[in-house]
N, C-alpha and C positions, 0 to 999 in steps of 0.2 A: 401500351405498356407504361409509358411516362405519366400517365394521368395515374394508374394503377398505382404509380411509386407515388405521386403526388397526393394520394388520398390515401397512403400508408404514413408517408410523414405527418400531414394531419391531424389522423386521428390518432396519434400515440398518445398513450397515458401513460406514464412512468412508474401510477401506482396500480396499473392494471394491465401490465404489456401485451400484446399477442403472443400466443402458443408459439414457444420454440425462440423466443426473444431473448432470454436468458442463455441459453445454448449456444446462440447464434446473434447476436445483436447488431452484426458490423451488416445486413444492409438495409437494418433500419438507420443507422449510423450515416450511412450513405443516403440514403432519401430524404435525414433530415438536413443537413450539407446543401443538399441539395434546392428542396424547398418552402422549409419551414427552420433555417439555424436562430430564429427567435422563436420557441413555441408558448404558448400560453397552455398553463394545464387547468384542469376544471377543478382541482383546487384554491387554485387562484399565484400558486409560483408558478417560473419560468424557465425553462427549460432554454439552456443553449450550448451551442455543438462547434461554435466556430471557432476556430485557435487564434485571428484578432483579438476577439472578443473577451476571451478567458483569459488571454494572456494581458492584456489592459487592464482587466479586473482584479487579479492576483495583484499587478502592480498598484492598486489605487485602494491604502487601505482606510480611505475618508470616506468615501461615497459606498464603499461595500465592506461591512461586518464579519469577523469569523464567530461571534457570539452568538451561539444557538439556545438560548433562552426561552425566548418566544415559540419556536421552533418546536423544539424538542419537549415543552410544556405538556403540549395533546397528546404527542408522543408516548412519551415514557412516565407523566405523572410526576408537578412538582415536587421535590425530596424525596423522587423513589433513588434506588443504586444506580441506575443508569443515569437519571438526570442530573442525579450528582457529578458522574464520572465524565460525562461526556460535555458536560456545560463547565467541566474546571481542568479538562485536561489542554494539554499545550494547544492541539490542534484546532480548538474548539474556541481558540479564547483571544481575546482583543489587548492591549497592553491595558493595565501596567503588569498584569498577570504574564502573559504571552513574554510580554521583552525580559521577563528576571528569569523564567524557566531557560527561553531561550539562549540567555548567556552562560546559565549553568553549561548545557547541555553544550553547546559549541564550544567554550573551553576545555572541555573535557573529552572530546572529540576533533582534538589538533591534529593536524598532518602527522606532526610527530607520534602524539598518539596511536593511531592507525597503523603507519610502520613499525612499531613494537608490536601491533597484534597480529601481524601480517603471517609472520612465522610459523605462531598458535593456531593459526586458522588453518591454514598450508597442512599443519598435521591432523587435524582435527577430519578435516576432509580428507585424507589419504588413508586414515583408521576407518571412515566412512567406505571407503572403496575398497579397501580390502575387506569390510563385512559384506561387502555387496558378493564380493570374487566367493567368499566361504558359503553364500547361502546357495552359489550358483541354479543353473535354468531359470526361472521367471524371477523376476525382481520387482518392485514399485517404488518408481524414484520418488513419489511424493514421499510415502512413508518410510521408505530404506535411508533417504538419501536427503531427497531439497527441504522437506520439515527440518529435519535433525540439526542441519546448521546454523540457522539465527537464532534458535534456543540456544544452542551453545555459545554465539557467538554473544550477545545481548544477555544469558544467563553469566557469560563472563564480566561481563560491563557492570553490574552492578554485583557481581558477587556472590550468585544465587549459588549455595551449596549444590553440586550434582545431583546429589542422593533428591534433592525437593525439587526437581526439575519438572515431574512427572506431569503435576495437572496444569502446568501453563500454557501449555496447547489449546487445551480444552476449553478453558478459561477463555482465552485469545481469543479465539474462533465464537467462542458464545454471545461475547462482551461485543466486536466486529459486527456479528454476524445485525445486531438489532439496528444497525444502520441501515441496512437495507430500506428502498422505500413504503414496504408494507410488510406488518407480522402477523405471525398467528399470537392467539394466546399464549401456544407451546413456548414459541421461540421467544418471545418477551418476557416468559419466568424463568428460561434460562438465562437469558441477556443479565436481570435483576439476580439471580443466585451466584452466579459467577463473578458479579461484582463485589455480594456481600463477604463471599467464600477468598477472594482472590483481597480483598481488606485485612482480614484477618489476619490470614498470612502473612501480608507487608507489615504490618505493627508488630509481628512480632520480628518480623527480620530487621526491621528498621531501632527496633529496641536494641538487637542483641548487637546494630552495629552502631550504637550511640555508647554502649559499652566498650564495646573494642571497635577502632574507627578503622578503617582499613586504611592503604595507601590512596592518596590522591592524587596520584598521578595516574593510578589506575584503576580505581573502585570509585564510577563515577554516582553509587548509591552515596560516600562516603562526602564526595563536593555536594551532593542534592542536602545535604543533611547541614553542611556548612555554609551551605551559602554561596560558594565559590565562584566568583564572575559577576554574581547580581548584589543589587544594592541592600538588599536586604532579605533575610533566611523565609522561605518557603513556608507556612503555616502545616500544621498536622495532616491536613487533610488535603492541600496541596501537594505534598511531599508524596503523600500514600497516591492520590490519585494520577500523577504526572510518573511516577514509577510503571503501576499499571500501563499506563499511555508508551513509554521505553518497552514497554515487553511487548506489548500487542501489535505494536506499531513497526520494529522490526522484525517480525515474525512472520504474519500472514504476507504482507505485502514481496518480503523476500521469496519467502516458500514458492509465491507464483511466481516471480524472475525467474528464476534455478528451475522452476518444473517447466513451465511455456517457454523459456530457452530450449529445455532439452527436444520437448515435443515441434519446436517450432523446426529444429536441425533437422527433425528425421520428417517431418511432412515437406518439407523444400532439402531435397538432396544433395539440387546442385549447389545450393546455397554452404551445406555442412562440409561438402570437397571441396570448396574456395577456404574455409579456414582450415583444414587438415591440412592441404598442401602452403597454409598461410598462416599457421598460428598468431603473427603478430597482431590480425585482423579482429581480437578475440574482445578489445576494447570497443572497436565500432560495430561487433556483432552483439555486445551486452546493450549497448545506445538503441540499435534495430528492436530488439527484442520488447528493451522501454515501449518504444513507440508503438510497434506492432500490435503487440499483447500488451497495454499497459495492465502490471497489478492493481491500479487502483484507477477504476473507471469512472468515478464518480466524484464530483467534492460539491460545494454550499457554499454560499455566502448570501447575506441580505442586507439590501438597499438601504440607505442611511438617509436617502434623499430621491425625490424623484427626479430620476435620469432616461436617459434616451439611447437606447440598443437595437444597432439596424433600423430605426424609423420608429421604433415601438416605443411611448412611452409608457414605466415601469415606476407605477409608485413605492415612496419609503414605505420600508418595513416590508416588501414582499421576500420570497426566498426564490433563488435563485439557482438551481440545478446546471451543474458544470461538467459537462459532459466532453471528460477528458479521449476516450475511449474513442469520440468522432472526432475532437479535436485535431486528434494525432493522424488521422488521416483526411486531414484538408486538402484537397488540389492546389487551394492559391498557395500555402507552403511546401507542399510534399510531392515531387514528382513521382508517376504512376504507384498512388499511394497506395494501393491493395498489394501492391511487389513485397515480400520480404527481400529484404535487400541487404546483405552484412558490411557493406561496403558506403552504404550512403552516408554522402556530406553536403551541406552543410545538417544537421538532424537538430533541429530546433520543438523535438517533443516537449509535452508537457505532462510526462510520468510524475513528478516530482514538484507539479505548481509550477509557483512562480513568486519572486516579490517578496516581502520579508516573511512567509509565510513555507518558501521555499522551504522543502523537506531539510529537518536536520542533521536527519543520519543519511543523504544523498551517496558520501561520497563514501561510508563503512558500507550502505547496500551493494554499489557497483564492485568494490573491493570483494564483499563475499558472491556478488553473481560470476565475475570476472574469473575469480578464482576454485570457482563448484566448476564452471561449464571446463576450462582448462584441463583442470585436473581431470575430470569427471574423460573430456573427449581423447585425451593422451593414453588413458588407461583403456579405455573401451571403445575403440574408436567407428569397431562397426555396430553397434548399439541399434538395436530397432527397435520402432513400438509395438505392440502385440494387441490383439481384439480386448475390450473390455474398459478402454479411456473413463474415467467418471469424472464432467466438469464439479465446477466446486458449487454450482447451484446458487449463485449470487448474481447479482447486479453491480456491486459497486462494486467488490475484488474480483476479480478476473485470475483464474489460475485453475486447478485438477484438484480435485479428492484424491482420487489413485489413478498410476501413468503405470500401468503393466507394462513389461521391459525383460527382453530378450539383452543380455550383453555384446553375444555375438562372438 
């Protein structure tokens, strides 16, 4: 059996997984932990699993790059929509780029901030639950419930009118979806349409609020536009594309918190009666949830210099696959890491990176998971799931298409 798991870690290919790896990838996760957490792929990047590792890296941004250039070139085709969007958005990009969006975005996202939206959200999700109680029998919290809220919450952030909220889903999901490590044709002409489609859009929102600015203490399109925090205003196409990156960025990646929380409750029982009868628990069962199921299983970076990783050395300019998703279930960090545990301390995940690259909206996501699962478990508290689960059919995001759902 260990030899078995030792010539499964092995031979993994990232851009050609085995049957059912998608679906199921934690105990390939585990076999690489185990006997390959530096792998070499036969493309020539690096795959690795282990949370020293990843988390040393996130911190050191001399020797490892977030600038996917090179990368994303064979990819996506230099000056296509995607190459564009994904080599100039925040997450994708090295300073001086990276540090002026990031001071926008973090001044605009102050603690203060955040508790003025607190309230907004609170209602927002409790209109959410009472559609749920009106449609009664079957529900799907993806689509009834855990999608609906970062669009709203993030369509509030920058101001999107209601009424044009409709295709940012779509968008999101298209634009996400072309990270994955391998595409078809299909999925690469949407990845590229939904960038062209979801531009448009923004120039003209971004027009009509250069005309009328909104408040900036609140309409954080309105500081992207001004400058606000960084040294100097954002270029056109900056503006347009790091907006995008705001919408997509806390959408998908929430959507899966809020769904794999709820499924994560009703697959571990006794786990969901320790916070009923403990709601205070609802902080370190959002952190479990991180870790367990992170939404975003995957991240990049590449080598600036040749370095040394577990014994391997790793020439400059390779790419390096960061495999958040084993990470978080390391043994040297994580006591009996496969436990969903609502209760675990110290939880040193890495959902959210690490290092200056650490998610910006970290502490808006936990505010809207905290306050979906709460609300969500107060109202419906015997809530089951029903046959028919559909994962979301990704690699890198981790989360459900549709969660059929009895309320109870």
């Amino acid at each position: 059996m260990s030899s078995d798991v030792r010539d499964l870690a092995l031979a993994f290919d990232l851009a050609s997984p085995p049957v059912g790896f998608v679906e199921d990838p934690f105990p390939v996760y585990d076999a690489l932990l185990a006997h390959a957490p530096v792998l070499r792929q036969p493309d020539g990047s690096v795959l690795l699993s282990r949370h020293g590792d990843l988390d040393r890296i996130y911190r050191d941004t001399t020797l490892y790059s977030s600038d996917k250039k090179v990368a994303f070139a064979p990819k996506f085709g230099v000056g296509s929509p995607l190459f564009e969007h994904h080599t100039t958005s925040l997450v994708f990009s090295d300073p001086p780029l990276h540090t002026r969006v990031r001071r926008i975005m973090t001044a605009a996202l102050t603690p203060r901030a955040l508790q003025r939206m607190e309230p907004g959200l609170v209602t927002a999700v409790d209109a959410l639950l009472d559609g749920l109680a009106e449609k009664g029998g079957a529900v799907d919290l993806v689509e009834d419930f855990a999608s609906a809220i970062p669009i709203q919450v993030i369509g509030n952030l920058l101001d999107v009118p209601v009424a044009e909220r409709a295709p940012l889903r779509d968008w999101s999901l298209a634009i996400l979806g072309a990270l994955e490590p391998s595409l078809t044709p299909a999925q690469l002409e949407r990845g590229h349409t939904a960038v062209r489609e979801f531009k448009d859009y923004l120039a003209d929102l971004i027009a009509r609020r250069r005309a009328r600015p909104g408040d900036p203490e609140t309409d954080v399109l309105t500081r992207l536009i001004r400058g606000d925090g960084a040294d100097q205003q954002l270029s056109e196409i900056e503006l347009i594309q790091n907006c995008i990156f705001i919408l997509n960025a806390g959408h998908e990646t929430t959507t899966n918190l809020i769904g794999n929380g709820l499924a994560l409750l009703d697959d571990w029982p006794e786990e969901r009666a320790r916070l009923l009868a403990a709601p205070d628990l609802i902080v370190s069962a959002v952190e479990e949830v991180l870790r367990f199921r992170s939404p975003n299983q995957l991240g990049n970076r590449e080598t600036t210099a040749e370095v040394e990783i577990g014994g391997e050395r790793i020439a400059a300019g390779t790419n390096l696959h960061l495999c958040i998703g084993a990470a978080n279930r390391d043994p040297e960090v994580f006591a009996e890491p496969t436990r969903f545990d609502i209760t675990r301390r110290p939880n040193r995940h890495l959902a959210f990176a690490g290092g200056p690259h650490v998610c910006v909206g970290l502490t808006l996501a936990r505010m809207e998971g905290r306050i979906a699962l709460e609300r969500f478990l107060a109202r419906y508290p015997g809530y089951r799931m029903l046959e028919g689960r559909v994962a979301g059919g990704r690699m890198r995001f981790r989360g459900y298409a549709h969660l059929p759902a009895s309320l109870g």
